[in-house]
C-alpha positions as CSV (number, residue, x, y, z in Angstrom):
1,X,0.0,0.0,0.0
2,X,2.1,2.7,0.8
3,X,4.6,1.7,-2.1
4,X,1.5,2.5,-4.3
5,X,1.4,5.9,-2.3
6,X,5.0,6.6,-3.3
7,X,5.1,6.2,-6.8
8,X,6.7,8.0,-10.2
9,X,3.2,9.5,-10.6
10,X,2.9,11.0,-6.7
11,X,6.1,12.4,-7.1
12,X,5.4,13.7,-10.5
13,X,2.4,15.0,-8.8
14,X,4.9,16.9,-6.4
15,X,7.0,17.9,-8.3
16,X,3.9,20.1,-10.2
17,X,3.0,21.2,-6.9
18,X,6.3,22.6,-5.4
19,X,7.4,23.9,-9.2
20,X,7.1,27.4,-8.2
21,X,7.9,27.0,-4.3
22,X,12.1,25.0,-5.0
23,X,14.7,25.5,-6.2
24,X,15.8,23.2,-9.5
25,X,19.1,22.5,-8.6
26,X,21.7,22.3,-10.9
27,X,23.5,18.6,-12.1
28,X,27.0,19.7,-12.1
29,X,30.4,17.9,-14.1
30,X,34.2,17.9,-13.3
31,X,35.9,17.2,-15.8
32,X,39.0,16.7,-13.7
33,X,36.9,14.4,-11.3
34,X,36.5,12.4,-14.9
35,X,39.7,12.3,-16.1
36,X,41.1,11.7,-12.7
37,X,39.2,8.6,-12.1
38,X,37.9,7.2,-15.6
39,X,34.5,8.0,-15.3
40,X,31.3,10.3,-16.2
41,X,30.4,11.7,-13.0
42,X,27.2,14.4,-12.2
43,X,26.6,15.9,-9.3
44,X,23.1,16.5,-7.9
45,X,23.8,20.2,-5.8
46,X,21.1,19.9,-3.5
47,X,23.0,22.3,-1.1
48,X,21.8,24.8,-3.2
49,X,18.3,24.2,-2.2
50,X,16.1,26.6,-0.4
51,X,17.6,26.3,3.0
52,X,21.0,24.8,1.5
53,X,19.8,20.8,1.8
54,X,17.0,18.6,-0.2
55,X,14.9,18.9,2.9
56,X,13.0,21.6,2.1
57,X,11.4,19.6,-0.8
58,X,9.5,17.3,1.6
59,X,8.8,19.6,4.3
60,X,7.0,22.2,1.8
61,X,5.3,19.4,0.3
62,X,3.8,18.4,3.2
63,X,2.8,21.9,4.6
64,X,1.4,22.8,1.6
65,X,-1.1,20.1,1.7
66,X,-2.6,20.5,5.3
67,X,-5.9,22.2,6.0
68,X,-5.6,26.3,6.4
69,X,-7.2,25.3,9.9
70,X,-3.8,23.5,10.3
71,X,-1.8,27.1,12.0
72,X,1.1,25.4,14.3
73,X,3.7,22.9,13.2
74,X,6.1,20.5,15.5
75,X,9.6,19.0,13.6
76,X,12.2,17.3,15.8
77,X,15.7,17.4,13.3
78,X,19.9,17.7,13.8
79,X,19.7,20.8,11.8
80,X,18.0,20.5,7.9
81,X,14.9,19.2,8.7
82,X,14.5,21.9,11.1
83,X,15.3,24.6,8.9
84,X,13.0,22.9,6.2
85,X,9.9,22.7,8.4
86,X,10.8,26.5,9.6
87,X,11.1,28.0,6.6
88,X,8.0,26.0,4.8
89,X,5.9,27.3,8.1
90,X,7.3,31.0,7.9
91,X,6.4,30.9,3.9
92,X,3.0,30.0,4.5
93,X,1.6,31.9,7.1
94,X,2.2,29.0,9.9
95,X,4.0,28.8,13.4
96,X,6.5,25.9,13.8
97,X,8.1,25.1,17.0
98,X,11.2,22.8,16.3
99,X,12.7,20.1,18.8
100,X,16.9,20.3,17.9
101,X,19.7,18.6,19.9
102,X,21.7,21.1,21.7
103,X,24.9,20.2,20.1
104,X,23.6,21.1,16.7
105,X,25.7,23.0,14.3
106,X,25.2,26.9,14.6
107,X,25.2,27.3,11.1
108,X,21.8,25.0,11.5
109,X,20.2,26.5,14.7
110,X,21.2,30.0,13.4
111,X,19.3,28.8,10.3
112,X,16.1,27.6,12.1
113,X,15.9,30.7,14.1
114,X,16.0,32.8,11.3
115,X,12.9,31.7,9.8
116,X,11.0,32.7,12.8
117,X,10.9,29.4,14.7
118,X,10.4,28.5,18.2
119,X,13.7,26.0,19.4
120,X,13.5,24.2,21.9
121,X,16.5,22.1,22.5
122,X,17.3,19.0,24.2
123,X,20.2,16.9,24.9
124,X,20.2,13.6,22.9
125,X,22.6,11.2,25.0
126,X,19.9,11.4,28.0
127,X,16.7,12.6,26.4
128,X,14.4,11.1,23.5
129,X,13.5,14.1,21.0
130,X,9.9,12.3,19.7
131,X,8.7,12.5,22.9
132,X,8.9,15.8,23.6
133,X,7.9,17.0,20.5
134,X,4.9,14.9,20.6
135,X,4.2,16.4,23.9
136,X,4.7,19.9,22.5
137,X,2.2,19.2,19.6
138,X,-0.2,18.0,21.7
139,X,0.1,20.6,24.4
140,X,0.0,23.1,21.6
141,X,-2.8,21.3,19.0
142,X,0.0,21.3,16.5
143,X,0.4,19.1,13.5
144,X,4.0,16.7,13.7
145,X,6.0,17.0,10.2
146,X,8.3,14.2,10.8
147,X,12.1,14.2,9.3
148,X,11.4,10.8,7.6
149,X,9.3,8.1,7.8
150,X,6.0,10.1,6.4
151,X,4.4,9.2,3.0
152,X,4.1,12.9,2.1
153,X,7.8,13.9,3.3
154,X,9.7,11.1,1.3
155,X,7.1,12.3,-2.0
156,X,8.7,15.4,-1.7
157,X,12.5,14.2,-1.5
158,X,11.6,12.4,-4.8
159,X,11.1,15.4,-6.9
160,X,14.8,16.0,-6.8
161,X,14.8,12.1,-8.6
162,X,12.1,13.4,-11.4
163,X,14.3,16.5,-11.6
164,X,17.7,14.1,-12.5
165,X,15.4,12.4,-14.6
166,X,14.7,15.4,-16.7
167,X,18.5,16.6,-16.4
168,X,20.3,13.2,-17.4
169,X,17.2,13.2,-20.6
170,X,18.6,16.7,-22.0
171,X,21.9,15.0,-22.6
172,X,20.9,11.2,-23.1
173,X,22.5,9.6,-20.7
174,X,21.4,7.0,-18.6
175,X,23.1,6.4,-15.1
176,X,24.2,3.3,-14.5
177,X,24.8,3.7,-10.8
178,X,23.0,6.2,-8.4
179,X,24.9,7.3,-4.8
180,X,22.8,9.2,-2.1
181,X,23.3,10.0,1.1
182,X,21.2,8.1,3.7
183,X,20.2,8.9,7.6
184,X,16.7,7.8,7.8
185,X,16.2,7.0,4.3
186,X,13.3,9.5,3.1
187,X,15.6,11.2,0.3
188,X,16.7,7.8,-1.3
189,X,13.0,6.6,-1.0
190,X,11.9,9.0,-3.1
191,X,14.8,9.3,-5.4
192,X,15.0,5.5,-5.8
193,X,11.3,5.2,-7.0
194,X,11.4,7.9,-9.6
195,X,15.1,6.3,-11.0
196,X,13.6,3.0,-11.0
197,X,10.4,3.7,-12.6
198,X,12.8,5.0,-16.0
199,X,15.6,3.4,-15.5
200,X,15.0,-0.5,-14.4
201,X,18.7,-1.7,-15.0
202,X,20.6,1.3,-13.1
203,X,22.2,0.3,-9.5
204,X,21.2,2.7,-6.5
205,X,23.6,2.6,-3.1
206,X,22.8,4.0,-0.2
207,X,26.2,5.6,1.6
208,X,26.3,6.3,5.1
209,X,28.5,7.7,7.7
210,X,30.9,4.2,9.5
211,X,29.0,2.8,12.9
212,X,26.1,4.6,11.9
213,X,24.9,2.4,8.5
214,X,22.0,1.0,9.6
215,X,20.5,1.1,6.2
216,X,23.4,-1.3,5.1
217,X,23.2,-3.9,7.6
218,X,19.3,-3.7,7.4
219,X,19.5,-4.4,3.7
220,X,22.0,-7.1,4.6
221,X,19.5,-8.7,7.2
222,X,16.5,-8.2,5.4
223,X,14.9,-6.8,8.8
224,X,15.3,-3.3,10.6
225,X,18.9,-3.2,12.3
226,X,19.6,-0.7,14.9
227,X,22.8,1.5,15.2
228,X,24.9,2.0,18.6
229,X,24.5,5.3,19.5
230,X,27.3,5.5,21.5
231,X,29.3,6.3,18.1
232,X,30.3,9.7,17.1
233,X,30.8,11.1,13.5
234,X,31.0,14.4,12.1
235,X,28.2,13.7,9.9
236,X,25.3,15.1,12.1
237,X,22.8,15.0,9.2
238,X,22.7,10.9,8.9
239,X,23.0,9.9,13.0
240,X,19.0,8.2,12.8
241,X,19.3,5.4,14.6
242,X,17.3,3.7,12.4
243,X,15.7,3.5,9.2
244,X,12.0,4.3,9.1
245,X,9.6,1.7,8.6
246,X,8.1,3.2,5.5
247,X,11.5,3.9,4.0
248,X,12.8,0.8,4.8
249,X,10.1,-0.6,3.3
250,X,10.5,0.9,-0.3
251,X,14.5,1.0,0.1
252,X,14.8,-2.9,0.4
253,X,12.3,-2.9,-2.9
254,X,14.7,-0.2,-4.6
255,X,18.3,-0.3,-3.3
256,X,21.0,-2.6,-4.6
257,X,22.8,-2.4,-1.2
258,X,24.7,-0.2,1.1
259,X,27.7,1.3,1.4
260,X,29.5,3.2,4.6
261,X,32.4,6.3,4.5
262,X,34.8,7.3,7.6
263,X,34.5,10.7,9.0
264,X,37.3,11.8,6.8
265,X,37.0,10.5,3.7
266,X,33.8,12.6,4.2
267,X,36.0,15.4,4.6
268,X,37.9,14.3,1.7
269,X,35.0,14.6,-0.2
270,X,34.0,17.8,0.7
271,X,37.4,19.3,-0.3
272,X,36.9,18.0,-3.3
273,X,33.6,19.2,-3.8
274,X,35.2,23.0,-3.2
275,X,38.1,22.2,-5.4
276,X,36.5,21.0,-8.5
277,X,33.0,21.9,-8.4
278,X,33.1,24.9,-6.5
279,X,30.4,23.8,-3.8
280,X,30.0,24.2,-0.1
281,X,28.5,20.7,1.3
282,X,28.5,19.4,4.8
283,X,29.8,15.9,5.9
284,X,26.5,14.0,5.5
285,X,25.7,16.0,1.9
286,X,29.5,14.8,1.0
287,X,29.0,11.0,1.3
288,X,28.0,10.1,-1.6
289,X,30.9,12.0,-3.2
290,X,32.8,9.9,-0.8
291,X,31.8,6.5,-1.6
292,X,32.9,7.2,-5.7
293,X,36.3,9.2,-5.0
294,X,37.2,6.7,-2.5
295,X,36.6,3.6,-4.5
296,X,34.0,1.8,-2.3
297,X,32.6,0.5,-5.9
298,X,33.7,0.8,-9.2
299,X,32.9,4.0,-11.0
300,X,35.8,3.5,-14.1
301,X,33.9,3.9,-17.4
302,X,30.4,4.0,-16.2
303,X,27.4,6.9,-16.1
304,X,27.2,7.9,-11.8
305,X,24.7,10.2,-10.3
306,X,25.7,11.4,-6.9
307,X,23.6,13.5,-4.8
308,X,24.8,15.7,-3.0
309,X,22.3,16.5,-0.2
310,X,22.9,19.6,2.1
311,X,25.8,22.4,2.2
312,X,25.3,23.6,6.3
313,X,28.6,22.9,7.9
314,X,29.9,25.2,10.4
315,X,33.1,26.9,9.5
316,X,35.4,25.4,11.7
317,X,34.8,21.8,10.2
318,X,34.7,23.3,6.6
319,X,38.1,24.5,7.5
320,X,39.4,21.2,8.2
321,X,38.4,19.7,5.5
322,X,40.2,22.0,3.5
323,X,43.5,20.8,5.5
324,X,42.6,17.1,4.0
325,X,44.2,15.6,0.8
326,X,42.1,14.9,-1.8
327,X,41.6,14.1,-5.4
């Protein structure tokens, strides 16, 4: 049932809906990246999405479908989800109160606050964030957006798949392996159902952050595995603990299989990103890039999408990743 609900036609349907509310991002080439490693990369720049991360995508597209009787919002997020749900509240006339760990980037809580939102932070070693935001919506007769695991949500993240779709069409190619970033899976839900509804034979990876690639060892086990979350990474973007029902649900359907990055090859990747297609991207929006540049699977002579998913990183880490090698 709900893979009938997220389908090429519902996201099609989104994508129609949020034309004149996103930003088309643009699918961007290196040729030095291609030289460099034998292959015909494009780069999906959705850190140059409203809010600087593909998150905005879902979070407008569910906003824009409640009832105008619908006038307070509740999001708990790391950083991009929050800033979606703010600024998708602020833009249409709604409050939003957003639930954020208190170690989140500044860049992201500066971000949040900006568009008007109420934060109430919480610490996420000793406290669970669902709970208190479920407490604050009901307290406050507010609707939940939540960061993943919502049919709605993951339609939305899909639009940027219809817009690759239409980008990799212009010039007639046809990827034969996709890379996209993963935390709770909503973005490579939605991209994975519009790829595989045009292109049956390409290969789609999820990449996530080492000790946190609960996707992977899901896919693996064919049942819902768990992370530690005693593990720390720099990649505050992908640290769900794990994958949604509903996302799991389509990704097992969609997803070839899973692949995981260290902290710095992440950092790696975002130098790279700087260096040779003159991007700002954030650890978890750099994995992807990761997983091809670091030879996790074989890109040499073959079509690859990557996504690139968000571009707020606080300046100190940006600055080290500038102080990494790269390609």
């Amino acid at each position: 049932m709900i893979k009938d609900n997220v389908s090429y036609e519902s996201i099609s349907r989104a994508a129609r809906r949020l034309r004149n509310h996103i930003v088309k991002t643009p699918l961007l080439k290196s040729q030095y990246v291609n030289q460099k490693l034998k292959t015909n990369l494009f780069l999906k720049a959705e850190n140059l999405q409203t809010i600087g991360a593909f998150k905005f995508r879902g979070a407008m597209n569910t906003i824009l479908q409640l009832p105008a009787s619908v006038s307070k919002v509740v999001a708990w997020s790391s950083g991009n989800h929050a800033q979606a749900v703010a600024a998708a509240a602020k833009i249409t006339g709604r409050e939003a109160t957003i639930v954020m760990p208190k170690d989140s980037p500044q860049t992201k809580l500066d971000g949040t606050a900006f568009w008007g939102a109420t934060i109430v932070k919480y610490d996420r070693n000793t406290e669970n964030r669902e709970e208190i935001g479920k407490a604050i919506a009901q307290k406050n007769d507010a609707t939940i957006i939540p960061p993943f695991d919502d049919v709605n949500v993951i339609i939305g993240q899909g639009t940027a798949g219809i817009e690759c779709i239409e980008q990799l069409e212009e010039i007639n190619v046809i990827p034969d392996i996709v890379l996209c970033c993963c935390g709770g899976g909503g973005l490579i839900a939605g991209i994975s159902t519009a790829i595989r509804a045009k292109f049956e034979k390409t290969k789609i990876f999820s990449v996530e952050p080492e000790n946190f690639d609960d996707t992977k060892k899901s896919l693996e086990n064919n049942e819902l595995i768990s992370n530690s979350m005693n593990h720390k990474s720099i990649c505050d973007a992908l640290l769900a603990e794990k994958p949604g029902n509903i996302t799991f649900g389509i990704n097992k359907l969609n997803l070839t299989s899973g692949l995981s990055v260290t902290d710095n090859e992440a950092l790696k990747a975002m130098n790279a990103a700087y260096k040779h297609f003159k991007i700002v991207l954030e650890p978890g929006g750099a994995v992807a890039l990761a997983a091809a540049i670091s030879g996790k699977i074989d890109i040499k002579n073959k079509n690859v999408l990557v996504i690139a998913s968000g571009g707020n990183v606080d300046k100190n880490v940006f600055e080290s990743c500038l102080k990494t090698e790269t390609i």
